[in-house]
C-alpha positions, 0 to 999 in steps of 0.5 A, a space after each residue: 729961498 723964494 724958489 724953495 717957498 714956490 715949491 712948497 705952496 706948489 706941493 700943499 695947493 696939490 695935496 689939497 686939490 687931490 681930495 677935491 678932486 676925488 670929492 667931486 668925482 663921487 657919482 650921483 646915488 638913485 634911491 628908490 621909494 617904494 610907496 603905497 597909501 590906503 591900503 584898507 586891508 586888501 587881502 584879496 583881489 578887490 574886484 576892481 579896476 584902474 583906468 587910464 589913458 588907452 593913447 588913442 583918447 579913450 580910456 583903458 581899464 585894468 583888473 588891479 589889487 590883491 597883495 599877493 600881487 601886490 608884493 610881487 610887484 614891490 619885488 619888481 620894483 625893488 630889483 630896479 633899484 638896489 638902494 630901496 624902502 617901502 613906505 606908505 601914507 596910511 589907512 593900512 588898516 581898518 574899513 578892510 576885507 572881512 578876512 582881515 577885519 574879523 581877526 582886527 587887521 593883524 593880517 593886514 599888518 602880516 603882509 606889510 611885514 612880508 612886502 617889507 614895508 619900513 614905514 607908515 604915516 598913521 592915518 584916520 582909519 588907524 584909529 578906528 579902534 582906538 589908541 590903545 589897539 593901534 598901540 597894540 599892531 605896532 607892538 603885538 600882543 593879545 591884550 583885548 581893546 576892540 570887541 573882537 578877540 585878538 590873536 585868533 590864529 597865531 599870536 600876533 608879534 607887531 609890526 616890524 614897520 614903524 608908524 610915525 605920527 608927527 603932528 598927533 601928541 598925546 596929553 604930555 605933548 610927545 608925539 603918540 608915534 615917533 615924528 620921522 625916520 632916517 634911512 641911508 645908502 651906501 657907503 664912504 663917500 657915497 653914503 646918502 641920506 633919505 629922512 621920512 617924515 610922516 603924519 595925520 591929517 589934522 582932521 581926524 577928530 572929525 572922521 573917528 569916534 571921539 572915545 578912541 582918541 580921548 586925549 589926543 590932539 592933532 595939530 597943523 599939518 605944515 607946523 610939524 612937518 617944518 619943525 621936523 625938517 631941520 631936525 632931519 638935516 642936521 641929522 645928515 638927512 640929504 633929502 627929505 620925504 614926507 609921508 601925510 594921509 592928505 590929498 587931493 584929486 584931478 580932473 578929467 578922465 582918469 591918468 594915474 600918471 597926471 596932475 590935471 587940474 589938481 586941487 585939494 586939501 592938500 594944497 594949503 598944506 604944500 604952499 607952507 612947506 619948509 623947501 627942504 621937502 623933495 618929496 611928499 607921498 600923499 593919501 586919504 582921497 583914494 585918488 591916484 596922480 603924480 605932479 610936479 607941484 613947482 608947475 603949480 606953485 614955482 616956490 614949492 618944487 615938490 614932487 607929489 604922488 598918491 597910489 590911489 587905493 586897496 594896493 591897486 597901485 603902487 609908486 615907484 619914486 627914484 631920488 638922485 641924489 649927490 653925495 658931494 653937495 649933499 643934495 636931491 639933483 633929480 626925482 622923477 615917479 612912475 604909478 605901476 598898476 598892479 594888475 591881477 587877474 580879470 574878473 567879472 562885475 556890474 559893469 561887464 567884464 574886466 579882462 587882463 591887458 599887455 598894455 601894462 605889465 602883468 604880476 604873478 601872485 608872490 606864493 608866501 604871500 599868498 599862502 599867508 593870506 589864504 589862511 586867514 580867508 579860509 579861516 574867515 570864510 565860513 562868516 564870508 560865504 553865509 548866503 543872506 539873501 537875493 538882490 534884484 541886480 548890481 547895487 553900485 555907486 558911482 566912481 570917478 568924479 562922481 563917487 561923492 554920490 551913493 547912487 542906487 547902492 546908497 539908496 539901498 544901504 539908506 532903506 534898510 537903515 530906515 526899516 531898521 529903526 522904525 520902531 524909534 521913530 524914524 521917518 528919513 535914513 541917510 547914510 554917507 557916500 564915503 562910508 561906502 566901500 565896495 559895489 554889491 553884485 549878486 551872483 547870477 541867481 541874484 544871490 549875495 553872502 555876508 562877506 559881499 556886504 560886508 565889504 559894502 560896509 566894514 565899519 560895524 558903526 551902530 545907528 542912531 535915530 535922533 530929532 531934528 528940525 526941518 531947518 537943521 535938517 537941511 543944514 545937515 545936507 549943506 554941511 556935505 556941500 560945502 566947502 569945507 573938506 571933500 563934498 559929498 551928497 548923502 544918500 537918503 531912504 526912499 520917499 526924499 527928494 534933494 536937488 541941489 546946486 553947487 554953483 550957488 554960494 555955500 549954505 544955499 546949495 540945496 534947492 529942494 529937499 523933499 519927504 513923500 513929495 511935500 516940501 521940508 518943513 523948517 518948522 517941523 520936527 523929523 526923526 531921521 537915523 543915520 551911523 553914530 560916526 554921522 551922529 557924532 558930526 563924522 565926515 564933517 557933519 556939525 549939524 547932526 550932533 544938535 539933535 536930540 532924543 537920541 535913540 541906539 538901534 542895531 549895527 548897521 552891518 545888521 540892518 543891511 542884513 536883515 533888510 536884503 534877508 526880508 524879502 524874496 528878492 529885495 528889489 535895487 531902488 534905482 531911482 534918483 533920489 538926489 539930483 544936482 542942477 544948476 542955474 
């Protein structure tokens, strides 16, 4: 009997066993992400360049962008990794290449569907327009909610991306947006599970008009994401990667591949996340890095990315993941550069390199936006006027600085509203989107400035006291969110110092050489997005007499159309010191 009952627990403990066995057995799943963020419309070649490390301590630039390419380097990507999904972080749209921005970023929206894109984290941009037009790309149809007419060449059909917005609710406190998504791989036992998570930086309501978010609020970045993540997993989620238009920057010479010295808005963010999170795709700054965030705070082994900018760059995330412990067992990420053609700017020539690879523009895509350029071309290649040189602002670390485009872009303002009164024009640095170079008979066209200025903002001259001037130059230096030192029109002088303690940063401001007086009253013109305390700016939203002038786009016409040769004013006007 005893031998009997031996065998018959012999034979159940072997039956148990054999599934274990084959349990255990399961391989290890890759997943590939495929992320970009801060795409901004970019049709076309954005006539820009990603530097990085050359390996023998200089530094190597690279011609990059153009979704055509841009597509074609996704494909590539994607035949390395046969699980795959296109994600992005937000600002697809909006502050975008005329062509893309004169038929409302329904272009932009067309090549995400074609790239494949499966989801997107709404950003600030996204809301330019205004809720009811960012409903609208999601679902297509021409129903108007913008100044321009939707639908100008083809009936648009909404995205087959879906936005996600986890942390915007609107006034009965639902999200405005689903708060995430679920994909899966695989099949049986090999089946993996990747819940997204995707969100807006709570600031939002300080960088849009407030007319096109009325009743939508923004809540905490880490309070929506950790509410999300246990709805993830008991959704069978076996990692968990959050989409956030939030980041950071590094320092030093530019390393698309580097973490140094990271530091950001971002950050507080990360330090409160639920540990469930493996991966956090990331935007806003323009800034491109790939860390392993537990090197920075071990509680938090996150890997954090960001592809930078206009599709320059794009993320290739691979996620191994263990379908028998349901559990992320490796992630490791790589920034491809999307290297285009070569071109020739400001700064000299950028010529293409084997140092990375090069892409050949994916050919539907390119008929696709071709169409939409030759449509839009007859506004772009209007000539306006002539420049007496390249008009750029600086990049790298000191692209929070207008420099002499800045001054440019402030002396039109200026002109614009003289007759309201204006004595001073600032404009911000970050509203700045693309240098101004002239053709060799110092010609430029409205399309080139647009692409400067994309935002058709409307200026606005307002009073205010000498003091609340200066607040309004130390609200840019402190610090609260990113620094940036707005650029004035000629005749101001500002020389700061950020080493001094906040709102005491500006050492002298200026006007035709004489002092800012407190006391005084100014008239000072600047965009309604600043008007209205845009970018941080509280202190503008006290002054008073308030005046509506021309669109900005307007005012930087008509100034560079005004003279024969409108001469660069390359002086500077602001200077950091330091004691």
């Amino acid at each position: 009997m005893k031998r009997h009952l031996v065998l018959v627990l012999a034979a159940l403990a072997s039956a148990c066993a054999a599934p274990q066995a084959a349990r255990q057995s399961l391989a290890p799943v890759e997943v590939g992400i495929i992320a970009i963020n801060d795409f901004h419309g970019a049709l076309e070649p954005p006539k820009a360049a990603v530097g990085m490390p050359d390996g023998k301590g200089g530094k190597l630039v690279v011609p990059a962008g153009g979704v055509a390419w841009l597509a074609s380097a996704i494909d590539a990507i994607k035949a390395r990794h046969p699980n795959n999904i296109v994600v992005a972080a937000g600002d697809l749209t909006s502050a975008s290449q005329l062509a893309s921005s004169l038929y409302l970023d329904e272009p932009a929206v067309g090549v995400m569907n074609r790239v494949g894109l499966a989801f997107n984290a709404v950003g600030n941009h996204e809301f330019d327009r205004g809720r009811e037009e960012l409903l609208r790309l999601q679902n297509g149809g021409c129903e108007k909610f913008a100044p321009r007419d939707p639908c100008q060449l083809e009936r648009f059909a909404g995205a087959d991306f879906k936005y996600l917005s986890a942390s915007t609710f609107k006034e009965d406190g639902s999200t405005l947006f689903p708060a995430t998504g679920l994909r899966s791989f695989g099949e049986g036992g090999r089946k993996v599970t990747v819940g997204f998570i995707g969100l807006a930086l709570s600031g939002v309501p300080d960088l849009v008009n407030a007319e096109g978010i009325r009743g939508l609020t923004f809540g905490d970045e880490a309070a929506a994401i950790n509410a999300a993540v246990p709805k993830l997993k008991a959704a069978g989620a076996d990692a968990v990667v959050v989409l956030i238009h939030q980041g950071g920057r590094t320092k030093g010479e530019p390393d698309p591949e580097g973490c140094a010295q990271f530091a950001g808005d971002i950050d507080p963010i990360l330090r409160r996340l639920d540990p469930g999170v493996d991966v956090v795709v990331s935007g806003h700054t323009h800034w491109s890095y790939v860390c392993d965030y537990g090197t920075i705070d071990p509680a938090h082994p996150i890997l954090l990315t960001s592809a930078g900018v206009y599709g320059e760059l794009v993320t290739d995330i691979t996620l191994t993941i263990d379908p028998t412990s349901d559990r992320v067992i490796a992630r490791r990420a790589h920034n491809v550069i999307v290297q285009s053609p070569g071109y020739s700017g400001g700064r000299g020539v950028v010529e293409n390199t084997d140092a990375v690879p090069r892409f050949e523009p994916r050919a539907d895509v390119a008929a696709y936006v071709k169409r939409y350029v030759d449509a839009a071309s007859a506004f772009a290649d209007r000539p306006v006027g002539r420049i007496s040189g390249s008009a750029e602002k600086p990049d790298g670390l000191s692209s929070n600085t207008g420099g002499v485009l800045g001054n440019l872009i402030a002396d039109g303002q200026l002109a614009a509203t003289k007759a309201a009164g204006a004595q001073i024009a600032v404009t911000n640095p970050f509203g700045i989107r693309a240098p101004l170079v002239p053709a060799d008979d110092g010609s430029v066209t409205f399309g080139q400035l647009y692409a400067v200025q994309p935002f058709n903002n409307q200026l606005v001259t307002l009073t205010l006291t000498g003091a609340q001037l200066l607040a309004a130059f130390e609200d840019g230096l402190d610090d609260s969110g990113a620094q940036q030192v707005l650029s004035p029109s000629r005749g101001v002088k500002l020389v700061y110092d950020l080493s001094r303690p906040e709102r005491g940063r500006v050492v002298s401001l200026t006007l035709d050489g004489k002092p800012v007086d407190p006391a005084a009253r100014y008239r000072v013109t600047m965009a309604k997005f600043l008007a209205d305390g845009g970018d941080g700016y509280e202190t503008f939203t006290k002054g008073t007499d308030r005046n509506l002038g021309a669109l900005d786009i307007d005012a930087f016409q008509a100034w560079i159309a005004g003279a024969d040769i409108r001469q660069v004013p390359a002086e500077e006007r602001t200077t950091a010191t330091a004691r």
